[in-house]
C-alpha positions in Angstrom: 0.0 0.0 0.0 1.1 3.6 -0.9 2.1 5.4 2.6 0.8 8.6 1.2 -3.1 7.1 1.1 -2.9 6.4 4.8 -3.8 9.1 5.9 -7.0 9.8 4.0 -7.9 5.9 4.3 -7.9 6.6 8.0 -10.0 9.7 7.3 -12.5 7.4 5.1 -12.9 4.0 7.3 -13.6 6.6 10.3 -16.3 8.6 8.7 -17.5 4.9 7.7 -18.2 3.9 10.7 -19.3 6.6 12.2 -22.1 7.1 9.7 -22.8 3.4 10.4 -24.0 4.3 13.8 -21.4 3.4 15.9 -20.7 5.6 19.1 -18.4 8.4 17.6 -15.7 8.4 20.8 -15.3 5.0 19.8 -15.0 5.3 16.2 -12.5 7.8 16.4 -10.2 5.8 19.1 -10.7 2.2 17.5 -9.7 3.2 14.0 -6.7 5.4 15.8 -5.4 2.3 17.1 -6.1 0.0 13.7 -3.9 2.6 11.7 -1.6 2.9 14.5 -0.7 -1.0 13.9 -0.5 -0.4 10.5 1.7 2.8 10.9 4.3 0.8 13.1 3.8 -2.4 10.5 4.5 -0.1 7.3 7.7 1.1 9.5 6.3 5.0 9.4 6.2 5.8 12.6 7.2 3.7 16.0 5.0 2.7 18.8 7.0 5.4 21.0 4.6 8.1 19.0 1.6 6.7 21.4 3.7 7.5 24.1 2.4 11.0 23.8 -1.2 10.1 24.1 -1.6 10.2 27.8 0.0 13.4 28.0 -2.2 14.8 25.9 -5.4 13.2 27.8 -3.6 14.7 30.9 -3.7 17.9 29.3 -7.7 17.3 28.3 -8.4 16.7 32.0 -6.8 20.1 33.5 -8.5 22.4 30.5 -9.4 25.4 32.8 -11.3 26.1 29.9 -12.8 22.9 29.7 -13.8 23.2 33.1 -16.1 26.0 32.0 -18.7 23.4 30.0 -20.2 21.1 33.3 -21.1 25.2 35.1 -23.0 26.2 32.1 -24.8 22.6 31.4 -25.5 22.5 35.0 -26.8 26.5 35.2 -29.4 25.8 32.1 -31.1 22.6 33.9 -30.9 23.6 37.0 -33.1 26.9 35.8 -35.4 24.0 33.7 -35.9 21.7 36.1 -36.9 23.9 39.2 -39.8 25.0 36.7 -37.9 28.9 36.4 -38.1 28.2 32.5 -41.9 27.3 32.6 -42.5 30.4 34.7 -40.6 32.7 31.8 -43.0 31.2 29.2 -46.5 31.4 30.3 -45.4 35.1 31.7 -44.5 35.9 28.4 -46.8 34.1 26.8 -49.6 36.0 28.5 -48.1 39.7 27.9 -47.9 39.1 24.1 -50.9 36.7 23.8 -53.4 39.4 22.9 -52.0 40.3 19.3 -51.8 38.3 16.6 -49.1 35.4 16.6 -48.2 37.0 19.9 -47.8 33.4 21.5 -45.0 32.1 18.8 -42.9 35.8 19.4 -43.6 35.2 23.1 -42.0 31.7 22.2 -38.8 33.4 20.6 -38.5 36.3 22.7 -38.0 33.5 25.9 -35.5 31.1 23.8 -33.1 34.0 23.6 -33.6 34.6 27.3 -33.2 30.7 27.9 -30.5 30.7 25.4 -28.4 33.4 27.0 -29.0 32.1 31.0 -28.7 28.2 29.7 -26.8 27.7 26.9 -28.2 24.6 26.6 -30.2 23.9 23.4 -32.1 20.6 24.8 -33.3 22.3 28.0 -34.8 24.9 26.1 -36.6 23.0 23.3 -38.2 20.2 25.8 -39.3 22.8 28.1 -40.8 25.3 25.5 -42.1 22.4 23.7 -44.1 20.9 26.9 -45.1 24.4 28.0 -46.3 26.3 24.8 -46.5 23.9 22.6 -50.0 22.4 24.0 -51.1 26.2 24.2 -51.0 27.0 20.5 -52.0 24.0 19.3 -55.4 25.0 21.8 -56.1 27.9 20.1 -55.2 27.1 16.7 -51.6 27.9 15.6 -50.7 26.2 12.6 -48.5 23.1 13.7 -45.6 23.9 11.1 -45.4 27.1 12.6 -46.0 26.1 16.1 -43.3 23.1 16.5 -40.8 25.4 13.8 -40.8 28.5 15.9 -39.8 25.8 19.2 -37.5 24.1 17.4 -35.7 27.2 16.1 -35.8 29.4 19.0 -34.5 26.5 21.2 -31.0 26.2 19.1 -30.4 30.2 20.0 -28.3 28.8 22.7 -25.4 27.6 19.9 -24.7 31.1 19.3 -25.9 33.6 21.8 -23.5 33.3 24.7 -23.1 32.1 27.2 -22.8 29.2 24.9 -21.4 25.7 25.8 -20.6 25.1 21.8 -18.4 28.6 21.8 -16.4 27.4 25.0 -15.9 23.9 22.9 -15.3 26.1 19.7 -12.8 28.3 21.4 -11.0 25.7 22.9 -10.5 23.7 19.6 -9.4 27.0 17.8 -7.0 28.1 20.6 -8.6 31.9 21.0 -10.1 34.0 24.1 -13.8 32.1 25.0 -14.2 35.9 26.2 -13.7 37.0 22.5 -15.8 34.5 21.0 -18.7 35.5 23.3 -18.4 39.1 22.3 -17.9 38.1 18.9 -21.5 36.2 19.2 -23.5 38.9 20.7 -24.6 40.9 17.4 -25.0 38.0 15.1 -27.1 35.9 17.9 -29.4 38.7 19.0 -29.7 39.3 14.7 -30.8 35.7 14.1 -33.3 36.1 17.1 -35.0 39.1 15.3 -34.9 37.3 11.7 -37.3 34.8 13.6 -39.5 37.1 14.9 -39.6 39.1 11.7 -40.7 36.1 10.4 -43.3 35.0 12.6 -44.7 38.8 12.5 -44.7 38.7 8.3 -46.8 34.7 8.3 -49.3 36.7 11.2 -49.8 39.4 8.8 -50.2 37.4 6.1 -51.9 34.1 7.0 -53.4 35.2 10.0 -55.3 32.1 10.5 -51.8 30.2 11.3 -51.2 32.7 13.8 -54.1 33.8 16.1 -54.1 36.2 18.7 -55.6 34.6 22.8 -59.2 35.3 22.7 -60.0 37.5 26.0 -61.2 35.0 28.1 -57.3 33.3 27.7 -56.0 36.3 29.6 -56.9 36.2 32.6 -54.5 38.9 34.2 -53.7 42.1 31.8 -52.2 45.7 32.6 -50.3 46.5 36.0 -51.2 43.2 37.5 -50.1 41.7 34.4 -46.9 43.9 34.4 -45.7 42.9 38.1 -45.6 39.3 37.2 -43.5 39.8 34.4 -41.3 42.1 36.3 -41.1 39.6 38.8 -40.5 36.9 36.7 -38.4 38.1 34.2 -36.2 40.3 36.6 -33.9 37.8 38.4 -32.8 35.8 35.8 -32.1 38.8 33.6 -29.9 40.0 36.3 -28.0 36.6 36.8 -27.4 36.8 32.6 -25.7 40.3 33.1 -23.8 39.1 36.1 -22.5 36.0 34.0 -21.8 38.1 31.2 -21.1 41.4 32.2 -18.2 39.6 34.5 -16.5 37.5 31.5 -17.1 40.7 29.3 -15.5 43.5 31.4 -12.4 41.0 32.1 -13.3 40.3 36.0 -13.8 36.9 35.6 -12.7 33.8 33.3 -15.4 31.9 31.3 -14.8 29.3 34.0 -15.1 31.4 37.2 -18.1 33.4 35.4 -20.0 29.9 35.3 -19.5 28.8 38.5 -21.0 31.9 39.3 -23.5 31.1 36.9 -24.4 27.7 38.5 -24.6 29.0 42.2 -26.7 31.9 41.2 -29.2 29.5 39.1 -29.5 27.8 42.6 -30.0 30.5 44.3 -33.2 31.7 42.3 -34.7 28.3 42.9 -34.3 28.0 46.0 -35.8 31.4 46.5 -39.0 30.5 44.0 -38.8 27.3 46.9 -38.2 25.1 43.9 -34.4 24.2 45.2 -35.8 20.1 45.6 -33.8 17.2 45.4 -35.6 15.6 42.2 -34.6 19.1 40.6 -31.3 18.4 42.1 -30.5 15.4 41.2 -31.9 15.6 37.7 -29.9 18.8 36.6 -26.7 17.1 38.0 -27.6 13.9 36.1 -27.7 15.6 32.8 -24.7 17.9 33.7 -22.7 14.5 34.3 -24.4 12.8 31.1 -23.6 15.4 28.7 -20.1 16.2 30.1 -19.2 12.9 29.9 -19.9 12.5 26.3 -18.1 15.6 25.9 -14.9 14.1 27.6 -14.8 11.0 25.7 -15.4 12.8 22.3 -12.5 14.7 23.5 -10.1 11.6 23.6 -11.5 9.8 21.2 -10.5 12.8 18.3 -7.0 13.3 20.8 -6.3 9.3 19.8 -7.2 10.1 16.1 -5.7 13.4 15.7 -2.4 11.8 17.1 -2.6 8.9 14.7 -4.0 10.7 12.1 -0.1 13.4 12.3 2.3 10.0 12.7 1.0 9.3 9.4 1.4 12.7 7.8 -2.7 13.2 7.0 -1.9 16.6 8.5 -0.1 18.1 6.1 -2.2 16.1 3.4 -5.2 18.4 4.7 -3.5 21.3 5.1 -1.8 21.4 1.4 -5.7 20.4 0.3 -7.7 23.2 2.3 -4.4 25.9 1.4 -4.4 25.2 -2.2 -7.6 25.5 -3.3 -9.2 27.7 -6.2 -9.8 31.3 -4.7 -7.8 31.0 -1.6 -9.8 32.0 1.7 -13.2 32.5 -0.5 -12.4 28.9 -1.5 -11.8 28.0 1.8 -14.7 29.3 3.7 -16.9 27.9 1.2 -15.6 24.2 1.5 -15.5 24.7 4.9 -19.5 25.7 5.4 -20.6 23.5 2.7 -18.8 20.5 4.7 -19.9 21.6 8.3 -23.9 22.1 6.6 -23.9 18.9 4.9 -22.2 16.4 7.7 -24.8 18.7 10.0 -27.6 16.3 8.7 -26.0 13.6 10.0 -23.5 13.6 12.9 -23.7 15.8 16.2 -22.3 19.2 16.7 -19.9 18.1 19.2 -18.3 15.4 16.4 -18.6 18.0 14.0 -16.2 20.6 16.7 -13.3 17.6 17.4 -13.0 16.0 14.0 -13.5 18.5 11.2 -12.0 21.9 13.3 -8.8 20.6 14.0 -8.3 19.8 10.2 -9.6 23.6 9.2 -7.6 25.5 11.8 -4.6 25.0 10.4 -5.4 26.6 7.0 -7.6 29.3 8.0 -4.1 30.3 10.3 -2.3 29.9 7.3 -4.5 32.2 5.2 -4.7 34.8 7.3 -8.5 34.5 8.7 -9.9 36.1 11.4 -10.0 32.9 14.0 -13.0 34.6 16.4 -15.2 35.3 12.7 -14.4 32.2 11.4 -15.2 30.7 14.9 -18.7 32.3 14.7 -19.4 31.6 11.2 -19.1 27.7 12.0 -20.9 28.5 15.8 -24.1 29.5 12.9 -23.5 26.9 10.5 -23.5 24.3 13.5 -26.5 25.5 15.2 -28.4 25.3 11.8 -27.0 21.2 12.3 -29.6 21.1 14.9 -32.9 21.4 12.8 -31.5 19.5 9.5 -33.6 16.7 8.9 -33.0 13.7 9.4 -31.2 14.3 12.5 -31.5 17.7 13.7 -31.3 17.1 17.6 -33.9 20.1 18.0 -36.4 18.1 15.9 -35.5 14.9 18.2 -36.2 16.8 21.4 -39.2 18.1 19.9 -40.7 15.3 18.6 -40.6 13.7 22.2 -42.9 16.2 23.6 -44.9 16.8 20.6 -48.6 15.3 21.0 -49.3 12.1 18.5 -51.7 14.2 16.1 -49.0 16.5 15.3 -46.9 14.3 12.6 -43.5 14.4 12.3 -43.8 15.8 8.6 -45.3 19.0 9.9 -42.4 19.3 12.4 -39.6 19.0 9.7 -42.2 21.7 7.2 -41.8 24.1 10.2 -37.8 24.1 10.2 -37.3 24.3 6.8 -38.2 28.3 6.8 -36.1 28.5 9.7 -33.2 26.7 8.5 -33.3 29.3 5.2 -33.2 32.3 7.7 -30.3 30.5 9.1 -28.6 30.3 6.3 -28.8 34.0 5.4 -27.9 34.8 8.4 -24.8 32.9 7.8 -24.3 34.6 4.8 -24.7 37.7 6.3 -21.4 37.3 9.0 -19.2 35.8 6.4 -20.4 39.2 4.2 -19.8 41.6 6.9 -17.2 40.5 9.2 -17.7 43.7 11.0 -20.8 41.9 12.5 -18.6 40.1 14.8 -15.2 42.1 14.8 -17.0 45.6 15.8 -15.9 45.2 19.7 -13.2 43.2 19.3 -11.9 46.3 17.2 
């Protein structure tokens, strides 16, 4: 066998069987150590390359960055399963209820609350899905709308920090987490008001999928009405700005800021009296699920990556990605078009520890902007999550969603969504200024 085709063989057989459905940590690590036998048969590397491997783990495991992920993770259940989340929506469900598609902008105005105090697209999509959902279907929203505007609101935690994907992204592209966050702010607070410009233009004009709460739905309206929502809305807005405003104005790290994050998301449960230990136990559950999945996705692309160098598919990448027609333009195009398209199939977190590592390198090399291009792949990953057939958002949804809605209707509500997505997208990589304006 030709040495040189090693390295994209390895590339190939793991892709294989990842698409085959095999567990993606595993994937990665198993055909690691297959081409690492070969490597040391075909006398290109030695054995004493693997040598590095627990180093590198080591390394893994005492990420202060890294550290950062299991605060945010546990801050956004903690908020959804003391009930804080379901007491957002029906609050702002009932001030906009009484105009026209009022219920689906209430719906997006509280997913870039939850996205920006969670961070956590799950949480968000389950909880708006078992709390509004029922509610529009009631009084007649049109199920593609209805279940599209959940889906899509729920993913605004991707890219409106704080966001456990930046943290991920920013430690795969070796820049500030703090920078990445600012970088977020415009273009995640843009793609929330593309939705609701959207959901305002179908109540306009098919205001039959859209209606406003007859009166006898509202039961509370003006100062009354007004309290609760000050009351309700208040605490966590000021536990955002204390997470953000602290990793923002330099006083604390990512890490420190979401510690702060998770105390504070205790806190307002336990003052709502929600602080049980079945809300306890559940948000530390998922923290420890969804970390852990993290961690071995981590080592699993560390084995591969390692392999994947000894046999020189490194610089087979790099000369691919660096030579291509129309330098960067070339570049960011292959780039999004390969991120998009393996988005219908594989998970975010996959997408971050196998495909980054092999773009880095050649975006450096071109001279790109590494906090842009880091938000420009944050978009195009969140738009992974409502891609049929495996959009995670339409998984979540689709568990909550009652039996006469069919799944059809659920994957005919994204699809708008995922267009407005994709202009968005288009929109950053046309005006960088979008994300660098701060930074600047």
């Amino acid at each position: 066998m030709n040495p040189d085709l090693l390295g994209p063989l390895m590339f190939g057989v793991a892709f294989l069987l990842i698409f085959s459905g095999y567990p993606v940590a595993f994937s990665l690590g198993g055909t690691a150590l297959v081409f690492a036998w070969i490597g040391v048969t075909m006398d290109i590397f030695e054995w004493t390359l693997l040598y590095a491997f627990p180093e590198r783990v080591f390394g893994i495991m005492s990420n202060y960055v890294l550290l950062a992920v299991p605060f945010f993770i546990f801050m956004g259940t903690m908020l959804e399963k003391s009930k804080l989340a379901e007491d957002l929506l029906t609050t702002i469900g009932a001030l906009f209820g009484g105009m026209r598609g009022g219920l689906a902008l209430a719906v997006v105005f509280v997913g870039a609350l939850l996205a920006a105090a969670t961070g956590v697209v799950g949480a968000s999509v389950v909880a708006m899905g078992l709390i509004s959902l029922p509610v529009m279907h009631r009084y007649g929203y049109a199920p593609w709308l209805s279940t599209g505007v959940i889906a899509a609101s729920g993913t605004l935690g991707q890219i409106i920090p704080p966001s456990v994907v930046l943290i991920v992204l920013a430690d795969q592209l070796g820049i500030s987490v703090g920078d990445l966050f600012v970088g977020s702010l415009v273009p995640g607070v843009m793609l929330a008001t593309m939705f609701a410009a959207f959901v305002m233009v179908v109540a306009l004009v098919k205001p039959e999928a859209a209606p406003a709460l007859p009166p006898e739905a509202r039961r509370e309206r003006g100062s009354a009405l007004m309290r609760r929502v000050l009351l309700v809305m208040v605490p966590p807005l000021v536990l955002i700005l204390l997470v953000l405003g602290s990793i923002f104005a330099g006083v604390a790290t990512p890490t420190e800021a979401g510690a702060l994050g998770a105390v504070g998301a205790m806190g307002l449960a336990q003052v709502n009296r929600r602080l049980t230990m079945p809300a306890l136990k559940g948000a530390m559950g998922e923290t420890t699920r969804l970390t852990s999945m993290v961690m071995f996705l981590l080592i699993g692309s560390t084995a591969f990556a390692l392999v994947f160098r000894g046999l020189y598919g490194d610089i087979w990448i790099e000369d691919l990605l660096t030579n291509l027609p129309g330098g960067k333009i070339g570049l960011l195009i292959v780039a999004n078009l390969t991120i998009f398209i393996l988005g219908f199939f594989i998970d975010f977190f996959e997408i971050a520890f196998i495909i980054l590592p092999l773009l880095v390198p050649a975006a450096r090399i071109l001279g790109i902007d590494l906090v842009w291009f880091g938000v420009m792949i944050g978009m195009n990953l969140q738009t992974s999550f409502l891609t049929p057939p495996f959009g995670f958002s339409l998984f979540y949804l689709r568990g909550v969603t009652p039996k006469e809605i069919p799944t059809t209707d659920i994957y005919k509500g994204a699809i708008p969504f995922i267009l407005i997505q994709v202009l968005a997208l288009s929109l950053v990589i046309a005006f960088p200024e979008l994300v660098t304006w701060a930074l600047d």
